[in-house]
TIRO-2110 file (N, C-alpha, C; in Angstrom, 1 decimal):
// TIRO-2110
21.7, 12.2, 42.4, N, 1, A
21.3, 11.4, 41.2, CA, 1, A
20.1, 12.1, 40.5, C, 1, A
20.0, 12.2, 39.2, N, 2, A
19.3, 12.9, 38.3, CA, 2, A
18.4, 12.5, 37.9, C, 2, A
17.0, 12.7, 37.3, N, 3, A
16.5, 11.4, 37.0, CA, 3, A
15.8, 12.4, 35.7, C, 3, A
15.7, 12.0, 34.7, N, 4, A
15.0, 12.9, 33.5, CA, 4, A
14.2, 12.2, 32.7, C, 4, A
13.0, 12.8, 31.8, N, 5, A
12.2, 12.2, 31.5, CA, 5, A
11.8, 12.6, 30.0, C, 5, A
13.4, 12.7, 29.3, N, 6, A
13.0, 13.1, 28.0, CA, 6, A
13.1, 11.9, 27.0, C, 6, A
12.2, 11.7, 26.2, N, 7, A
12.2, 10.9, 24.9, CA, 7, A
13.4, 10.6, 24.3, C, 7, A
13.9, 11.4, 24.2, N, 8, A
15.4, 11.0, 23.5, CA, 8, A
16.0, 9.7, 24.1, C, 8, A
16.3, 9.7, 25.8, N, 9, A
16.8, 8.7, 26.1, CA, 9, A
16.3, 7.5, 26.3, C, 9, A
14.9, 7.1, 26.2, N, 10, A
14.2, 5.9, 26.7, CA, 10, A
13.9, 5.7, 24.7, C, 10, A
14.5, 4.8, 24.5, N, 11, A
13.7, 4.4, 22.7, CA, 11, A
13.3, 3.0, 22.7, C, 11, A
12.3, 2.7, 22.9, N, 12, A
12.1, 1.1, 22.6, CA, 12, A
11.6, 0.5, 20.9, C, 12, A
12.8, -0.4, 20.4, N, 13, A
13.0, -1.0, 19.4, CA, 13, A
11.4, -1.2, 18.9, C, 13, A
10.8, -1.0, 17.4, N, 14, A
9.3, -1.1, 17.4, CA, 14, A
9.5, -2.6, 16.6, C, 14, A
9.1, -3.6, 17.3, N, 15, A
9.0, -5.4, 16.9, CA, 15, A
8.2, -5.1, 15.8, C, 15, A
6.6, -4.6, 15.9, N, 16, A
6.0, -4.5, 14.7, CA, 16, A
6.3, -3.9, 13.6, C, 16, A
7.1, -3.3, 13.6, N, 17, A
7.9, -2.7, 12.0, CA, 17, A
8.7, -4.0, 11.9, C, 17, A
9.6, -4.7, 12.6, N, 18, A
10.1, -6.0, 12.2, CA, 18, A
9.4, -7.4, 11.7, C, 18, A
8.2, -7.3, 12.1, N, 19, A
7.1, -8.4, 12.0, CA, 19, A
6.5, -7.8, 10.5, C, 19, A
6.3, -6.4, 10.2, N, 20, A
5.9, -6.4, 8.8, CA, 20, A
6.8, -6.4, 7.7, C, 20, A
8.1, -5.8, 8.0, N, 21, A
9.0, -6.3, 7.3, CA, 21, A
9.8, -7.5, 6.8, C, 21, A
9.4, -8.5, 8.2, N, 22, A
9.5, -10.0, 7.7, CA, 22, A
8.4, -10.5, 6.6, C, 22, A
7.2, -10.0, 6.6, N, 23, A
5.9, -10.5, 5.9, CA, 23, A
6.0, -9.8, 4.5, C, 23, A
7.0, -8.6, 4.3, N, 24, A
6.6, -8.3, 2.8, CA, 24, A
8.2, -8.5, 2.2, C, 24, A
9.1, -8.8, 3.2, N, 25, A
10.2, -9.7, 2.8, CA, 25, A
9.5, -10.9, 2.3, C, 25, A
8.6, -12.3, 3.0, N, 26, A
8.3, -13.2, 2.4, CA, 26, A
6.9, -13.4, 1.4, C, 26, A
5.9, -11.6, 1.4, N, 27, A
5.4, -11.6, 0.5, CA, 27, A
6.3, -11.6, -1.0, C, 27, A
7.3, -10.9, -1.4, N, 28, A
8.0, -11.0, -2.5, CA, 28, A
8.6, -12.1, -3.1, C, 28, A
8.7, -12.9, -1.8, N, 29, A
9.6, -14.3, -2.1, CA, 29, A
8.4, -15.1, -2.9, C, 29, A
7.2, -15.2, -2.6, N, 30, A
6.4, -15.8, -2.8, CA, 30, A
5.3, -15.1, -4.3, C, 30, A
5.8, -14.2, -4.3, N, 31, A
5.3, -13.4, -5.5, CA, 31, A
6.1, -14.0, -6.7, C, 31, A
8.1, -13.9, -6.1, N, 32, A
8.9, -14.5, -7.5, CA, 32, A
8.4, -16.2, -7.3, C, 32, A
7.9, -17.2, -6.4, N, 33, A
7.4, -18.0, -7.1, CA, 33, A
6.7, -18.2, -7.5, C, 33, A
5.7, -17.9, -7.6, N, 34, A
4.6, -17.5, -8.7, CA, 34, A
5.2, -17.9, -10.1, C, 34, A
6.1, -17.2, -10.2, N, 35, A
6.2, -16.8, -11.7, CA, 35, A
7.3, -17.8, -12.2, C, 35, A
8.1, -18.2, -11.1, N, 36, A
9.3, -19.3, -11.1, CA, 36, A
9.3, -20.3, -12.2, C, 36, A
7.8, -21.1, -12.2, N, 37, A
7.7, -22.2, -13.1, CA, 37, A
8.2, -21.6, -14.5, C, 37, A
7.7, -20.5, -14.8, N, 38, A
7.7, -19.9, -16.4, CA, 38, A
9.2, -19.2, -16.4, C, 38, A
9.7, -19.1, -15.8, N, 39, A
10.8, -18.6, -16.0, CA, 39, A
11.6, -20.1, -15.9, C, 39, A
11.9, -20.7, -15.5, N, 40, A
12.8, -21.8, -15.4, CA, 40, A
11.9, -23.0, -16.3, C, 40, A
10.8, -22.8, -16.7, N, 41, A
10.3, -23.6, -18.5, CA, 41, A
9.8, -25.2, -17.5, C, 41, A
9.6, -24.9, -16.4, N, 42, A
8.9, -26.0, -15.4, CA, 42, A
7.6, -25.8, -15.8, C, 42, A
7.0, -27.7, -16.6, N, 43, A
5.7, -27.8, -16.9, CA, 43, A
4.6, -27.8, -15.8, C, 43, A
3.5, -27.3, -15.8, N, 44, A
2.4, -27.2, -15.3, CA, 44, A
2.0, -29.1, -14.2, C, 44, A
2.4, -29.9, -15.5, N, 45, A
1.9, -31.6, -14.6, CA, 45, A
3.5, -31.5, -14.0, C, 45, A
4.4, -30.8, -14.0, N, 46, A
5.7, -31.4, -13.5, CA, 46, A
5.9, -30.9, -11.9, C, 46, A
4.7, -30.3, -11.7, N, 47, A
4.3, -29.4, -10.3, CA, 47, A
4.5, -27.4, -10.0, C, 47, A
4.6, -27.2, -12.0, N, 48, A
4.9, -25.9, -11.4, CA, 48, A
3.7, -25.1, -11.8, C, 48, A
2.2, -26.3, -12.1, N, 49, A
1.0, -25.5, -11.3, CA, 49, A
1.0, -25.3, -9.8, C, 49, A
1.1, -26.5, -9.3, N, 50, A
1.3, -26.7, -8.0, CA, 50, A
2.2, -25.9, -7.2, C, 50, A
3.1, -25.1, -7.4, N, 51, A
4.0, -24.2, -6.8, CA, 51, A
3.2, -23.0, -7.0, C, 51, A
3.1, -22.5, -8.4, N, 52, A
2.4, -21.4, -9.1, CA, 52, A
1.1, -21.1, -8.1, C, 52, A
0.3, -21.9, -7.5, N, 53, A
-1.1, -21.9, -6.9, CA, 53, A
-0.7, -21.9, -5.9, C, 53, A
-0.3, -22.3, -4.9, N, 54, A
0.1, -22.2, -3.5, CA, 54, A
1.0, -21.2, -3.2, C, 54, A
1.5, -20.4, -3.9, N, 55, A
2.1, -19.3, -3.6, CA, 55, A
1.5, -18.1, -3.6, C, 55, A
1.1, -18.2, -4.8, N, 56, A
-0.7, -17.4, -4.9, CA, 56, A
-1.5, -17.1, -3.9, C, 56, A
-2.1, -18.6, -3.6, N, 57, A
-2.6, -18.7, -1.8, CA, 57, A
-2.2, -17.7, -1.1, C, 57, A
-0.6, -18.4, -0.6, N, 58, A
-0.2, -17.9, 0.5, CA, 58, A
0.4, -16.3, 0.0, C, 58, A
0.5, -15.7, -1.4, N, 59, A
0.6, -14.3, -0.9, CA, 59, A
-0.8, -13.7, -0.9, C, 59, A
-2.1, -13.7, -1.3, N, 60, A
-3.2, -13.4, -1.1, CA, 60, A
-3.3, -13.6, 0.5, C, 60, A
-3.0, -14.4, 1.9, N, 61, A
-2.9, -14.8, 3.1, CA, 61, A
-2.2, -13.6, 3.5, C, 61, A
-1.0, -13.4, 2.9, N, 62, A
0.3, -12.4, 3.8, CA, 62, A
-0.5, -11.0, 3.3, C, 62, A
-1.3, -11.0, 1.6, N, 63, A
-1.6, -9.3, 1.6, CA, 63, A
-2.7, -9.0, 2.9, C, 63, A
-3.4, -10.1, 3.6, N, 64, A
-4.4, -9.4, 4.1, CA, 64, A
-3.9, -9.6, 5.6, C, 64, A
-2.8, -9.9, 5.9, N, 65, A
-2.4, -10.0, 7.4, CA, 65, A
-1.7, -8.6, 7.1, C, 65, A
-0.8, -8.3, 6.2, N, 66, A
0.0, -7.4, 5.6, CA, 66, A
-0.8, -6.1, 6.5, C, 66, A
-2.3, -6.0, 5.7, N, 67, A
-3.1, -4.9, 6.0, CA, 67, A
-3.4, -4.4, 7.1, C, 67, A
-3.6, -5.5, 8.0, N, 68, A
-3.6, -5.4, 9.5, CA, 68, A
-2.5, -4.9, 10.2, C, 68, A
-2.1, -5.6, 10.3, N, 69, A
-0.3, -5.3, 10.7, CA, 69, A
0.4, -4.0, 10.5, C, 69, A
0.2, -3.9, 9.3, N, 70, A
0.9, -2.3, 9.4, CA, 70, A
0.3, -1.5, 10.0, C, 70, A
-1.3, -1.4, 9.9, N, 71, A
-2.0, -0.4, 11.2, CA, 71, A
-1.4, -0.6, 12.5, C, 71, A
-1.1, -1.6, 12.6, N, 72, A
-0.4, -1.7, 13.7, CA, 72, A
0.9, -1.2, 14.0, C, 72, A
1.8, -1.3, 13.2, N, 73, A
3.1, -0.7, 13.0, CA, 73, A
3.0, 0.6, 12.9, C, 73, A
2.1, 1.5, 12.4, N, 74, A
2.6, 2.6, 12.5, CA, 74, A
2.3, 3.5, 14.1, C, 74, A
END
């Protein structure tokens, strides 16, 4: 029995490239809502401040986890 110790054959899947990839997957999602209200002519009192702002929020939240995270990933 053989036993070898080259890189090629041991490759462990890197999770943190999938964990940032999920975050700038749902940074973008959160980017087109942003802008969703004005594109679909949704008034400001009809809640598409309220969308508009909390999406905002939460991609300002994901750019600064974003930052982190990829030091990590790479």
């Amino acid at each position: 029995m053989q036993f070898s110790s080259s890189f090629e054959e041991f490759t462990m899947p890197n999770s943190q490239q999938r964990i940032v990839n999920l975050w700038l997957l749902l940074g973008a999602f959160f980017i087109f809502l942003i802008f969703l209200p004005s594109i679909i002519g949704l008034d400001g009192f009809d809640g598409g401040f309220a969308i508009s702002f909390v999406s905002g929020f939460k991609e300002d939240a994901l750019r600064i986890v974003d930052h982190f995270q990829i030091k990590e990933a790479l």
